[in-house]
N, C-alpha and C positions, 0 to 999 in steps of 0.2 A: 563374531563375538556373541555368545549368549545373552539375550534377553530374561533374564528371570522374575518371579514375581516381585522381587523387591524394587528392581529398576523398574517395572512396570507399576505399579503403587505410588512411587515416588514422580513420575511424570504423570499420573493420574492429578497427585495433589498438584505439582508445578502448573499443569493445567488448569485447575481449581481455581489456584489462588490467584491466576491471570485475570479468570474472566470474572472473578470477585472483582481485581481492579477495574478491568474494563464496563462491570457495571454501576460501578462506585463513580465514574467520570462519566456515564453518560448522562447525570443528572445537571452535570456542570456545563462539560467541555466534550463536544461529540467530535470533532476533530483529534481530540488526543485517546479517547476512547478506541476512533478506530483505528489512529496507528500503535496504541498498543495490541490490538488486532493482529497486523501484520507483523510490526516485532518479537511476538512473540510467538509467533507461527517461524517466523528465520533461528530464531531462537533455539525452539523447543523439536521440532521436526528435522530426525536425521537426513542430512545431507542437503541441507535446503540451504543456501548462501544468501538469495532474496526470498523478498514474500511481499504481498499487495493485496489490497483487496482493491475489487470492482465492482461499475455496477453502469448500468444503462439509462440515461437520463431518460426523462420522459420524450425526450428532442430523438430518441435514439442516440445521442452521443455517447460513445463509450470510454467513462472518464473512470481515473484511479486516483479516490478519497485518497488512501492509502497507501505510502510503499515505504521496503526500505532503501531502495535504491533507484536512481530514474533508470535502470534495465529494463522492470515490469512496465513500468508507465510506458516507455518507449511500444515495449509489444502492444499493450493496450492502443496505442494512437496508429499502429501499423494497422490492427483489425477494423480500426473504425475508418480508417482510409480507403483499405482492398473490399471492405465487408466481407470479410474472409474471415477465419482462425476459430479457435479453440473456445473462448468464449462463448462468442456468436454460439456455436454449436451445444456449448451448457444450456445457453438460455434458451433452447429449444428442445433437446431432448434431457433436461435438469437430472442429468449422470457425470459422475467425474471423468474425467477426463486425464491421460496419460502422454505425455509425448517422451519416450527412452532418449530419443538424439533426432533434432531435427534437421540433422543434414540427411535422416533414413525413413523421416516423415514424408506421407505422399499425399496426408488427406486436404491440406491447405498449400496448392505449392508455393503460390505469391506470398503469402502472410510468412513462410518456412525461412524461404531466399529473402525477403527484407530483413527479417529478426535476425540471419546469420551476418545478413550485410552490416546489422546497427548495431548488435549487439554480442557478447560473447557468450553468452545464453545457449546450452546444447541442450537440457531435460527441464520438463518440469511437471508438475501434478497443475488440476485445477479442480476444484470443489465448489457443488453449487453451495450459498446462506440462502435458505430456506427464509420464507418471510409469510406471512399472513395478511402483507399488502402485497400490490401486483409488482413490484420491484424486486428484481433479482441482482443477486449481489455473488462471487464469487470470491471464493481465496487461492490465490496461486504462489506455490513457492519454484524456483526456478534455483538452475545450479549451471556452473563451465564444463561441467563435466556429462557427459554421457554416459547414462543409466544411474544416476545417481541414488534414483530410489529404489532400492528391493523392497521385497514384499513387506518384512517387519516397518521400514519408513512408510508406506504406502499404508497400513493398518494406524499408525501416530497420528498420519497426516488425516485419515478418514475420520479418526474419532475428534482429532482437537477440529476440524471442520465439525461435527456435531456440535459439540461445544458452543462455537462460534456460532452459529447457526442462530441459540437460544438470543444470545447477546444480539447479535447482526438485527433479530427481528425487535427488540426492544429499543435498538438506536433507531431503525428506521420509523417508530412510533414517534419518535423526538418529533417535536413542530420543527427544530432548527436543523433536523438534516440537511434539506435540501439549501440551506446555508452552509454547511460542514460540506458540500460540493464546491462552491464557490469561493469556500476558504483557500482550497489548493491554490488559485491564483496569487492570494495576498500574503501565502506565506510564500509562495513560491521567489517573490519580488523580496520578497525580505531576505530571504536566504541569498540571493542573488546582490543586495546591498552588504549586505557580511561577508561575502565570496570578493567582492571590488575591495571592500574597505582592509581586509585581515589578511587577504590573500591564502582562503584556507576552500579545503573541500567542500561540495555539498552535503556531504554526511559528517562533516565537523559544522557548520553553519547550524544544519538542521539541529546538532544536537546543544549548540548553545543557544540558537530558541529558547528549545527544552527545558534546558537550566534555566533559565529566565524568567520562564514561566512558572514553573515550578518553585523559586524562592520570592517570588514578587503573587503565588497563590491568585495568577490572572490566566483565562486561556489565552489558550496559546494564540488563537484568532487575532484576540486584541491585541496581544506584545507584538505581532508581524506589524500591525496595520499602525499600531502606535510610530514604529520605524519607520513604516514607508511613507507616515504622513509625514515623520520629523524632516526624512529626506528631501522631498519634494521641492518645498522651495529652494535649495541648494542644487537641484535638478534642475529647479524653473530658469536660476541664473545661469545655472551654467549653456543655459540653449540661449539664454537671451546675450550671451556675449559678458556677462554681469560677474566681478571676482564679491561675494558676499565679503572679506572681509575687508574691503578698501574700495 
């Protein structure tokens, strides 16, 4: 399919107007900031099905602010298990990084064989966010398919990585980033009380969060944590043998 200047202009602006939003929310809510980050990287970048962003705790732990799907995260906790992969190796020599098919990858074999074992995961890009603190941060979009990216995706995925880059470095200015790490947990629990209670996906949970937050104009932090606090004593009975309503 050709690429021509019009379709290139017009993902110029889609680009644009992303990271307008994503700096319009990082004055609020740096959790939804960043996973407009990676949605919009699944989004806007040919043949990318997930997208994540990372980043390495001061601990060394290598946690995923951001995904759209627990695929990425998964690869993320595989690298910080083997100390192995693709990551690991951005934040050392901070170049993107390519994997075509990792059943034909040789550079990580353990981290290669785990990601195939957990996940259906066969290509993906990774792009350092550049920052002006010593934290590095990465975008990865990931696909089921091998070779997903040709050259023109691999040039989208480079520039909206630029992009992200500017943003990436002004969230991590935020005082409450390194809260917006810790968030993953309490919404993670919340999503996992909506998955019990509705009986629905994690990518349907996540996104009535979202709505939630979004019409009630709270972050998203607080609407998870507001949930899990509700739940808890209903938790507490239930382990103490206790029916709350009788």
């Amino acid at each position: 399919m050709t690429f021509d200047r019009v379709d290139s202009a017009r993902l110029q602006r889609q680009i644009a107007d992303l990271m307008t939003r994503v700096q319009r929310h990082a004055d609020t809510d740096v959790p939804l900031a960043l996973d407009e980050l990676a949605a919009g990287a699944a989004e806007l970048i040919p043949g990318a099905q997930y997208a994540a962003v990372t980043v390495a705790t001061d601990n060394n732990i290598v946690d995923t602010p951001a995904a759209t799907h627990r695929y990425p995260a998964i690869l993320d906790d595989i690298q910080h298990d083997v100390r192995e992969g693709p990551y690991l190796q951005l934040a050392m020599d901070k170049e993107p990084i390519r994997i075509d098919d990792l059943e034909q990858e040789t550079r990580w074999p353990t981290y290669c064989r785990l990601a195939l074992e957990r996940t259906p995961i066969r290509s993906l890009l990774k792009f350092p966010l550049a920052s002006s603190t010593h934290t590095l941060g990465a975008l990865t979009v990931c696909s089921d398919t091998p070779h997903a990216y040709d050259e023109h995706a691999f040039d989208v995925a480079h520039a909206y990585a630029t992009h992200a880059s500017l943003a990436w470095d002004a969230l991590r200015r935020k005082e409450q980033f390194a809260t917006a790490l810790a968030t993953r947990d309490i919404i993670g629990q919340a999503k996992g009380i909506i998955m019990e209670r509705y009986r629905c996906s994690a990518d349907h949970a996540f996104g009535l969060l979202k709505k939630l937050s979004q019409e009630t104009n709270r972050p998203l932090r607080d609407v998870a944590r507001q949930l899990v606090d509700a739940d808890a004593p209903m938790a507490e009975a239930d382990d103490a043998g206790v029916n709350p309503g009788g």
